[in-house]
LUMKOLVO-496229 format. One record per residue (C-alpha): residue in three letters; x, y, z. Coordinates in steps of 0.5 Angstrom, whole numbers, padded with zeros to 4 digits, always signed. Example, Ala and Ser with C-alpha at 12.3 -4.5 7.8 and 13.67 -1.06 7.14 Angstrom:
<atoms>
Ala+0025-0009+0016
Ser+0027-0002+0014
</atoms>
This chain:
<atoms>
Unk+0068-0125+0153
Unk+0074-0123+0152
Unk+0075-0121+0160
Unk+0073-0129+0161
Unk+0077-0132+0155
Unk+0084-0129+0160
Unk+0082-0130+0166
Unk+0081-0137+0164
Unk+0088-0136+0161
Unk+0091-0134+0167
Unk+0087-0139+0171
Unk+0091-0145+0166
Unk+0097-0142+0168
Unk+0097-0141+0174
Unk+0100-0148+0178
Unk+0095-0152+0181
Unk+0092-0152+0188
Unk+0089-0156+0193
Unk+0082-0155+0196
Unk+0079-0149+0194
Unk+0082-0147+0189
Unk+0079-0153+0184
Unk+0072-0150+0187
Unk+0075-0143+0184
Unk+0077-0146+0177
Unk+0071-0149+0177
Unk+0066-0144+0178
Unk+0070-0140+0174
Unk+0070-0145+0168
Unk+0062-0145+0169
Unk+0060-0137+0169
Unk+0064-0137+0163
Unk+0061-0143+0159
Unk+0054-0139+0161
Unk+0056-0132+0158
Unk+0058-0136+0151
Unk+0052-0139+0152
Unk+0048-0132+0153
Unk+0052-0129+0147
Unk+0050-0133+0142
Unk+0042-0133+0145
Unk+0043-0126+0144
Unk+0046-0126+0137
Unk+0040-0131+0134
Unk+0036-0126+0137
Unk+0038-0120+0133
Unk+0039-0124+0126
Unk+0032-0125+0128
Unk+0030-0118+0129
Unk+0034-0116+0124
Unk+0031-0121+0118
Unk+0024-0119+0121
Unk+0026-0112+0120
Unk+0028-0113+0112
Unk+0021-0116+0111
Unk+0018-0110+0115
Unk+0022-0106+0110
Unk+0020-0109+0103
Unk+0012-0109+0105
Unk+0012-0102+0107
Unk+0016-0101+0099
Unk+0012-0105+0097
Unk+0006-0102+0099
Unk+0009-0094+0097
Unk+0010-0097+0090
Unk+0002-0100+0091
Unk+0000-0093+0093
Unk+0003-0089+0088
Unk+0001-0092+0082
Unk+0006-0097+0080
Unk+0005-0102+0075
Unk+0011-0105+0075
Unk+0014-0110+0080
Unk+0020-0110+0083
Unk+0025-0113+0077
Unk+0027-0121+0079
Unk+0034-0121+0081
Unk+0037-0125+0074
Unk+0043-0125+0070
Unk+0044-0119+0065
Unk+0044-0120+0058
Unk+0048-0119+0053
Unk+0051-0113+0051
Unk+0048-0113+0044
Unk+0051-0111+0036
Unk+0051-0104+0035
Unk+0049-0103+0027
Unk+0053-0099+0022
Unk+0053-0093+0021
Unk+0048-0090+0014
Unk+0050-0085+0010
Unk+0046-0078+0010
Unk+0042-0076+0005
Unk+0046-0071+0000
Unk+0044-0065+0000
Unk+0040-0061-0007
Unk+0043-0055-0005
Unk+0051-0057-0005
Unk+0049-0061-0010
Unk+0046-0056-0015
Unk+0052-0051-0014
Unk+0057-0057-0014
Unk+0055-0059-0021
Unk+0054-0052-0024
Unk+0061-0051-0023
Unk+0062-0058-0027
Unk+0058-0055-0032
Unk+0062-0049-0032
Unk+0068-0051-0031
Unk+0067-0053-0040
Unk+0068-0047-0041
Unk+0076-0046-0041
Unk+0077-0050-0047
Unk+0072-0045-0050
Unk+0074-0040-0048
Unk+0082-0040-0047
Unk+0085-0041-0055
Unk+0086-0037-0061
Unk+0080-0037-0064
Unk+0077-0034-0059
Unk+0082-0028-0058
Unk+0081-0027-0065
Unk+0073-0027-0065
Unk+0073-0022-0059
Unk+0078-0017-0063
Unk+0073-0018-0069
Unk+0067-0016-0064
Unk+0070-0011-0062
Unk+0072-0008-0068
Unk+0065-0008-0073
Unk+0062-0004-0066
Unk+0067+0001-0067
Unk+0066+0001-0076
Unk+0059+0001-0076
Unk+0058+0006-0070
Unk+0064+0011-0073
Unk+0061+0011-0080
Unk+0053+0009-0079
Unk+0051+0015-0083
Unk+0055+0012-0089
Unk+0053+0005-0088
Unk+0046+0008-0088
Unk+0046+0011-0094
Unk+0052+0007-0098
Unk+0047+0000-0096
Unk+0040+0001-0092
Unk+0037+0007-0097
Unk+0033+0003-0101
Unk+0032-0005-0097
Unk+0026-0008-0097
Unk+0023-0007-0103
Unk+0024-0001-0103
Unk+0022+0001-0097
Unk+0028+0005-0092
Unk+0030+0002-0086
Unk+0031+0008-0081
Unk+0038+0009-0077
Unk+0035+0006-0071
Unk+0034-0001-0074
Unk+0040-0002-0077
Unk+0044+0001-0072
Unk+0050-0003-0068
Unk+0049-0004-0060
Unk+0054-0004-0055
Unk+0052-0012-0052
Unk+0056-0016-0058
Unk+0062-0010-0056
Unk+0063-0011-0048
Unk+0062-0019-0050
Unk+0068-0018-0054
Unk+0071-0013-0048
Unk+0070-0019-0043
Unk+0073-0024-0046
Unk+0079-0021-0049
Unk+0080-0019-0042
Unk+0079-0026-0039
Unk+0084-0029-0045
Unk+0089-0024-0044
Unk+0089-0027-0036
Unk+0089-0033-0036
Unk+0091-0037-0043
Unk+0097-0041-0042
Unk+0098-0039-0050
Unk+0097-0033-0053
Unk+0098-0031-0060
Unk+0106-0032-0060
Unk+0108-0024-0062
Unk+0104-0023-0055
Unk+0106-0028-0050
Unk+0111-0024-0047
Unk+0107-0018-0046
Unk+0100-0022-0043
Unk+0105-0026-0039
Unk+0108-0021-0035
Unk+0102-0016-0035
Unk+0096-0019-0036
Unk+0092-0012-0031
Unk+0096-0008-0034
Unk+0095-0011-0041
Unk+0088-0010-0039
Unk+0087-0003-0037
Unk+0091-0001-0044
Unk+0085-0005-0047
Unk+0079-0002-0045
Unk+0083+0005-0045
Unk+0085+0004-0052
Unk+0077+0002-0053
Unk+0074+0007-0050
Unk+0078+0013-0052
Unk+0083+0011-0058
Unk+0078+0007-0062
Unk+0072+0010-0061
Unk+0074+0017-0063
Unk+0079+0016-0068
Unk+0073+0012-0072
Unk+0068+0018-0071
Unk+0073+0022-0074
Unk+0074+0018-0080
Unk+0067+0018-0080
Unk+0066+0025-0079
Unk+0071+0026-0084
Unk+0067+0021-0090
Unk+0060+0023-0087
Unk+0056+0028-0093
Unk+0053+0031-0087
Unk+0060+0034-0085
Unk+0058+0041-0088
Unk+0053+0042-0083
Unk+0057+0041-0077
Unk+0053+0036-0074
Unk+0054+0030-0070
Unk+0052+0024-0074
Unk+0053+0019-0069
Unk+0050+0022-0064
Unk+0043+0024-0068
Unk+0037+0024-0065
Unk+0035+0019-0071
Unk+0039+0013-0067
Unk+0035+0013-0062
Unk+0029+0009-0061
Unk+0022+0014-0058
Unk+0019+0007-0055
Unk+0026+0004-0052
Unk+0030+0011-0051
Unk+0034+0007-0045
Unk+0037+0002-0050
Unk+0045-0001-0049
Unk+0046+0003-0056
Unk+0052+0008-0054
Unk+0049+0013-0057
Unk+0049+0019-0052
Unk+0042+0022-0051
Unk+0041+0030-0050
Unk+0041+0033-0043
Unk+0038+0039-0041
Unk+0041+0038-0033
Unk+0047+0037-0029
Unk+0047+0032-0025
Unk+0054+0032-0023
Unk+0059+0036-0020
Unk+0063+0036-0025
Unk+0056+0038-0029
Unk+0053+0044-0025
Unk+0057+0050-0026
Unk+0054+0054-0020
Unk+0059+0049-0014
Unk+0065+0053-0014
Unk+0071+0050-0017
Unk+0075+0049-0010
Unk+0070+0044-0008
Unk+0069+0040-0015
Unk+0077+0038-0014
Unk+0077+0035-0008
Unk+0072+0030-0011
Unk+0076+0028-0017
Unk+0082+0027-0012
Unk+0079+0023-0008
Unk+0075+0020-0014
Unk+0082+0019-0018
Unk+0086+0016-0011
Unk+0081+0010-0011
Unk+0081+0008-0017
Unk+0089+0008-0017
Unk+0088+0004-0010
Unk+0084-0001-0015
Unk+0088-0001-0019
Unk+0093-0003-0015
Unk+0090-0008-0011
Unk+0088-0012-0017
Unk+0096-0012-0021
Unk+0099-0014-0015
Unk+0093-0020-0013
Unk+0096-0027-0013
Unk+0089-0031-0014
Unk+0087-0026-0020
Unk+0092-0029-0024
Unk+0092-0035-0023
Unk+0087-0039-0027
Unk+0087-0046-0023
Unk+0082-0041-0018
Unk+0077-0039-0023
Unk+0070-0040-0022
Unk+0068-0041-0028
Unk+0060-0040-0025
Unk+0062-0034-0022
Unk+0066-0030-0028
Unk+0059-0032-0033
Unk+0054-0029-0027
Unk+0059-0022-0026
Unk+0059-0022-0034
Unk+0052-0022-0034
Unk+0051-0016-0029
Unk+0056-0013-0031
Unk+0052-0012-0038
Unk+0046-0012-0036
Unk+0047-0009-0028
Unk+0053-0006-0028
Unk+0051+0002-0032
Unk+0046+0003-0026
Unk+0051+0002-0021
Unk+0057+0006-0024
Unk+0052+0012-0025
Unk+0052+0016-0031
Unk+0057+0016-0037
Unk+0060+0022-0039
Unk+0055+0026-0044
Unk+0059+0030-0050
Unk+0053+0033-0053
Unk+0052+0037-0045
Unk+0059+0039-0046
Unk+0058+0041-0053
Unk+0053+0046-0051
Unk+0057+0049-0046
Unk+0063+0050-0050
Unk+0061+0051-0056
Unk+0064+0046-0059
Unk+0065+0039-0060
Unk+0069+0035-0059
Unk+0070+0031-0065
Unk+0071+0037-0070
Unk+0076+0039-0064
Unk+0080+0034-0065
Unk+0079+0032-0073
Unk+0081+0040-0073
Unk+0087+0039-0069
Unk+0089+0033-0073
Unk+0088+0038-0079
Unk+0093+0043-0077
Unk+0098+0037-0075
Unk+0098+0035-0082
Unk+0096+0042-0086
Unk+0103+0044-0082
Unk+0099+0049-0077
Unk+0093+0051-0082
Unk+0088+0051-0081
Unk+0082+0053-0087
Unk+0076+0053-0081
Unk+0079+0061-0079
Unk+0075+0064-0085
Unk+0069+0059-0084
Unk+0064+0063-0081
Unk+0059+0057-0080
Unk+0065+0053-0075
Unk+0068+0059-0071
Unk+0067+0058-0064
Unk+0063+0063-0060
Unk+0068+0064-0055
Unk+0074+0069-0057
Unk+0078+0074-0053
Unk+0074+0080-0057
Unk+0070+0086-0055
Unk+0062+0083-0055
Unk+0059+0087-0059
Unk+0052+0090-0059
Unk+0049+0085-0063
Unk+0050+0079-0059
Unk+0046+0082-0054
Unk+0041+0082-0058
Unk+0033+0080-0057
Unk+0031+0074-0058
Unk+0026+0077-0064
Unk+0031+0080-0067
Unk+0035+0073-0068
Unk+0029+0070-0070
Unk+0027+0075-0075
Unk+0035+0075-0077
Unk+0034+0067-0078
Unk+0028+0067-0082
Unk+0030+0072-0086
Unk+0036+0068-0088
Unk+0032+0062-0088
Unk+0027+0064-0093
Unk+0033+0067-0097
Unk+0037+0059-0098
Unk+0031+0056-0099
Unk+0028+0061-0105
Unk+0028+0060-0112
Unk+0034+0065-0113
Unk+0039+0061-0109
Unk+0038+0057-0114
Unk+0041+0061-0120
Unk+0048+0060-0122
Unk+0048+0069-0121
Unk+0045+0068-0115
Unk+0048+0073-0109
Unk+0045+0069-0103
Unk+0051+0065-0101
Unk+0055+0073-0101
Unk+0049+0075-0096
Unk+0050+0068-0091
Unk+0057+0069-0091
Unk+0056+0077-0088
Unk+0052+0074-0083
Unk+0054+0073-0076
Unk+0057+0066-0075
Unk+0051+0063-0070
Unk+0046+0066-0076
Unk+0049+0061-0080
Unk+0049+0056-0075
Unk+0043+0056-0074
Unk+0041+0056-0081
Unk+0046+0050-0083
Unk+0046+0046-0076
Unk+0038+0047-0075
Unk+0038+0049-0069
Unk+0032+0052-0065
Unk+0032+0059-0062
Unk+0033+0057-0055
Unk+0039+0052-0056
Unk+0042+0058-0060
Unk+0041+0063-0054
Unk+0043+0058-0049
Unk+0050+0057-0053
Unk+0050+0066-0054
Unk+0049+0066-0046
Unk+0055+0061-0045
Unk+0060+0064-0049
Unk+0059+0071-0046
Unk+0059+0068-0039
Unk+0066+0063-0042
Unk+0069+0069-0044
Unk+0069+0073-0038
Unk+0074+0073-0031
Unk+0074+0071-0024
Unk+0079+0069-0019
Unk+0080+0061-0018
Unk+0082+0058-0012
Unk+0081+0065-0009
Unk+0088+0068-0013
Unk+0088+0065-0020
Unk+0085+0070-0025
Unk+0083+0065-0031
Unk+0077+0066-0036
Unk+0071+0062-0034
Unk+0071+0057-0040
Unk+0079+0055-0038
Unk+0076+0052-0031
Unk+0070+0049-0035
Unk+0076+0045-0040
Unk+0079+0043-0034
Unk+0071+0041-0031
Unk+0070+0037-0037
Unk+0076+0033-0037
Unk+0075+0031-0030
Unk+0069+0028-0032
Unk+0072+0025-0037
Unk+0076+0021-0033
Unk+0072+0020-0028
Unk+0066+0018-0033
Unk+0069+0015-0038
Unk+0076+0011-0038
Unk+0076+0010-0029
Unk+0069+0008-0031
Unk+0071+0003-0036
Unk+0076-0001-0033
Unk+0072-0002-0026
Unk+0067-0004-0031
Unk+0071-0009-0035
Unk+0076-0011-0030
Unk+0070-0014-0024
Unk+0069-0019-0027
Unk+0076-0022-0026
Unk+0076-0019-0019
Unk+0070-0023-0016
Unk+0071-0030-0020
Unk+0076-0033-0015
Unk+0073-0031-0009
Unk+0068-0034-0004
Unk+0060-0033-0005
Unk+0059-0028+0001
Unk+0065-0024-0002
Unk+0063-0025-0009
Unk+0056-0022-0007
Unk+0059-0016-0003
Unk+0065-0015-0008
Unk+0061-0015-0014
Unk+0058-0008-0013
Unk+0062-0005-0007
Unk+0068-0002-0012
Unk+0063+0000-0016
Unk+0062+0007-0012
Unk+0068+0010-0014
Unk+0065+0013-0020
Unk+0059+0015-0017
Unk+0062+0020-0011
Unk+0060+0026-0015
Unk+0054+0024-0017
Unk+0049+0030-0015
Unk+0043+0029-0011
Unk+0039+0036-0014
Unk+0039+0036-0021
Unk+0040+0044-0024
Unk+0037+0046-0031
Unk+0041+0050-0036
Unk+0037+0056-0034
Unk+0038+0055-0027
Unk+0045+0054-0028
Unk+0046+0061-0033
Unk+0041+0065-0029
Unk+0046+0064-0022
Unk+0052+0064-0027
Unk+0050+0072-0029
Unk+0048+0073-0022
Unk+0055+0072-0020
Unk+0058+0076-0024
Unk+0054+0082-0024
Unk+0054+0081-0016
Unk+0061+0081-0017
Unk+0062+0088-0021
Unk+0056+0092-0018
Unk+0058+0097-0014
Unk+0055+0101-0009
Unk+0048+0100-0006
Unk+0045+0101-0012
Unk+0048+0097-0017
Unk+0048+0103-0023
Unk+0055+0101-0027
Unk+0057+0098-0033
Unk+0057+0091-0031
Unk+0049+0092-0031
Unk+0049+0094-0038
Unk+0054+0088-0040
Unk+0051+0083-0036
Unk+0044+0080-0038
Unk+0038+0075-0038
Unk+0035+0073-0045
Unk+0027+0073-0044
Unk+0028+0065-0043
Unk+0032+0067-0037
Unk+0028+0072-0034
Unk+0023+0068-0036
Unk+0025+0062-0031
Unk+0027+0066-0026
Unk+0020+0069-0025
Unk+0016+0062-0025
Unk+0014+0061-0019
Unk+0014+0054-0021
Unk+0021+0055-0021
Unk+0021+0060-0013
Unk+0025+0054-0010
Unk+0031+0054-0013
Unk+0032+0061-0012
Unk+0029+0061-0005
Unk+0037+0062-0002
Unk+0038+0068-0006
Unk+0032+0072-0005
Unk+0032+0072+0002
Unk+0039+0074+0003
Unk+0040+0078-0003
Unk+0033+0079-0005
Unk+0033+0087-0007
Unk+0039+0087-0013
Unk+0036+0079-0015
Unk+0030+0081-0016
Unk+0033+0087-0019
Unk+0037+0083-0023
Unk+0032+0078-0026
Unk+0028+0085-0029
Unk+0023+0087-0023
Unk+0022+0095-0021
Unk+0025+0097-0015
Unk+0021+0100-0010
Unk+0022+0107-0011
Unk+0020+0106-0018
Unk+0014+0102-0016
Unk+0012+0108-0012
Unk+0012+0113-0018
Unk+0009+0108-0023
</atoms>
């Protein structure tokens, strides 16, 4: 079309002609009017055959949607609707949990203004105050007002005896006043303000050590039981034989260590660590909390969670801290008790430096820098035998004469006789307390190069045990509580027993009796001072088993706690504990 299109142009622009060339033109306008012609047949032909082949095309889609089971029709082609209105938004239902908690935390809140003020500060003083009164002096107020109540009937020491819940109440809120309330009573708001961590470890040492041993002093001075040297407080009479775990304060007898500080056999260079380390954590404790920020400050107090650690702590918190430092254990290893120690000692200061205990035969201790004579080597018939002579003696109707020469012949007694006469003690404490002041009284190397006596290391044993047990005890139990109230709940959870491990490091997983303890103690030193393959000296002479000892270290029920020694010493430990050697055996 394009090639005729020019050739028609270049045909117009040429001059015309004559002859011929009109018959050119012509024919040239003729073809070129036949290939428009053709053109357009042509292009009506493939609009035809294209239309045809658009309706070939939806049957055969028509008839694939047929045959694959189509239902719908093809959609009409219409106009698309109207975009339509999105609906607002609805609130979620809340959730009970979050609620729950939420509103405890209301609830709890209400506590502040019960807790932070005068009254309450004045309260807790009072709580802790009548705890350490009727404790120190139960024997007293038994006697003095519950002899002859209800009609006529005696009430008996455990049911008139304090216990300790209303005394840790007190502790707690005292602590929890001391920290957080913004008027305190004016003589102390300059001291609370500024150290209220501080002001609470002084607290619960001056309630652990100061009040509780200054009242049994007094108490011990006032009790009518002071002559026998006894422990009023601590009498097995307080305590209840079908509620023996009880939160009552009272410390329970203990035949067994279960300590390091207790079991005497592990050496003494493998206690001291443990008690550093013991002692750097708390120090590393106490740290922490005095200089926390959140602790101190009273707007992130979570009421709830103070209330719940309070409950643990006096429900819970005894099991997780371990045991509490036992006196009466140390008392019978000593020989001596710790309240007649300082009510002595307080004696003296007053006296002037005299002492009237010298020349009171019933309370000299049984460890003294003397030569051990015979007589405390003696056999436990013979003690028996001494005490029941005595005994019958005190108690005859000649005792009772105004001439009566009984009193004379008790004074000329050895001072564990009268002891035992006195204090009631059973023959085999008293054997226990002979064996551990001939032990006491002997030396050893400690450290490998200090020459001390063995009752020296075991003052030093009893004060770690006292300061771990007893006051580091204290003030992680009472101080909890401030800790854990203003953390989250994953930490207050992890926090509120983590720190609690601190007094528990030297808990000891196998308990050792006393006779376990005195019979590898002896062993030691006759181990010690024996020389030759024999062992025929002068240490075996000195050193020996009572026959409860010798007992117990014969049972075969008792085999396993002396495996050790009888397989790689066994001939001189079984020499030791009274069997006959082998030649002997031979010539019996």
């Amino acid at each position: 079309m394009l090639a005729l299109a020019l050739c028609l142009a270049a045909a117009l622009a040429t001059p015309p002609v004559a002859g011929d060339h009109e018959a050119e033109l012509m024919r040239m306008i003729a073809e070129l009017k036949a290939d428009v012609m053709q053109g357009k047949e042509e292009m009506a032909a493939q609009r035809k055959a294209s239309q045809e082949l658009r309706r070939d095309m939806s049957k055969v889609r028509l008839e694939l949607v047929a045959a694959r089971g189509a239902h719908t029709t093809p959609r009409p082609e219409t106009t698309p609707a109207p975009p339509e209105t999105t609906p607002a938004p609805t609130t979620p239902p809340p959730d009970k949990i979050k609620t729950f908690f939420k509103q405890t935390k209301k609830i709890a809140a209400n506590l502040k203004p019960l807790l932070l003020n005068d009254f309450m500060f004045y309260t807790s003083i009072v709580l802790i105050l009548q705890w350490h009164i009727r404790f120190g002096f139960a024997d007293v107020i038994h006697h003095k007002l519950f002899k002859d109540a209800r009609g006529g009937k005696k009430w008996t020491k455990a049911q008139v005896k304090p216990m300790m819940t209303p005394r840790r109440l007190g502790l707690n809120v005292l602590i929890f006043v001391i920290y957080y309330d913004d008027q305190p009573p004016w003589f102390l708001e300059d001291i609370l303000h500024n150290r209220p961590f501080v002001c609470s470890v002084g607290l619960v040492f001056l309630d652990t050590v100061v009040l509780f041993y200054s009242f049994m002093i007094l108490g011990w001075s006032l009790s009518k039981h002071n002559h026998r040297g006894t422990e009023p407080a601590k009498s097995n009479e307080y305590i209840d034989p079908l509620d023996e775990s009880e939160d009552d304060g009272h410390c329970p007898e203990k035949f067994e260590a279960t300590n390091v500080y207790e079991d005497l056999t592990m050496q003494f260079r493998r206690v001291t660590p443990v008690w550093i380390v013991q002692m750097a954590l708390v120090a590393l404790y106490i740290e922490q909390l005095n200089k926390d920020k959140d602790t101190k400050d009273v707007n992130q107090v979570d009421y709830a969670y103070w209330v719940i650690a309070v409950i643990f702590q006096m429900h819970g918190g005894d099991a997780q801290v371990g045991e509490p430092f036992n006196a009466l254990y140390w008392n019978r290893i000593l020989n001596s008790n710790m309240v007649a120690d300082l009510q002595a000692n307080v004696k003296w200061l007053i006296g002037g430096g005299k002492d009237d205990s010298e020349n009171d035969a019933s309370k000299q201790p049984l460890m003294d820098d003397g030569e051990r004579s015979p007589q405390h080597l003696a056999s436990a018939q013979d003690l028996e035998e001494l005490v029941k002579t005595a005994v019958d003696k005190a108690t005859s109707a000649e005792a009772r004469r105004p001439d009566s020469t009984v009193n004379e012949y008790l004074a000329k007694l050895p001072a564990e006789i009268v002891n035992m006469v006195l204090e009631e003690n059973t023959l085999q404490e008293t054997m226990w307390r002979r064996s551990f002041n001939f032990v006491g009284g002997c030396w050893h190397k400690c450290f490998w190069v200090l020459d001390t006596k063995i009752c020296l290391e075991w003052q030093i044993r009893r004060f770690m045990d006292f300061t771990v047990n007893s006051v580091a005890r204290g003030i992680i139990l009472y101080t909890v509580p401030i800790m854990v109230c203003v953390e989250g709940p994953l930490d207050f959870v992890k926090d509120l027993t983590a720190v609690m491990f601190m007094t528990t490091l030297d808990d000891s997983d196998t308990k050792r009796e006393v006779e376990e303890i005195l019979v590898k103690l002896k062993y030691e030193l006759y181990r010690e001072g024996s020389a030759g393959d024999d062992g025929e000296n002068d240490a075996e002479i000195k050193i020996s088993l009572t026959d409860w000892e010798k007992k117990y270290a014969k049972d075969a029920k008792q085999s396993d706690k002396f495996e050790l020694l009888t397989d790689l010493d066994g001939e001189h430990f079984s020499h030791f504990r009274g069997d006959p050697r082998p030649h002997e055996q031979e010539r019996v």
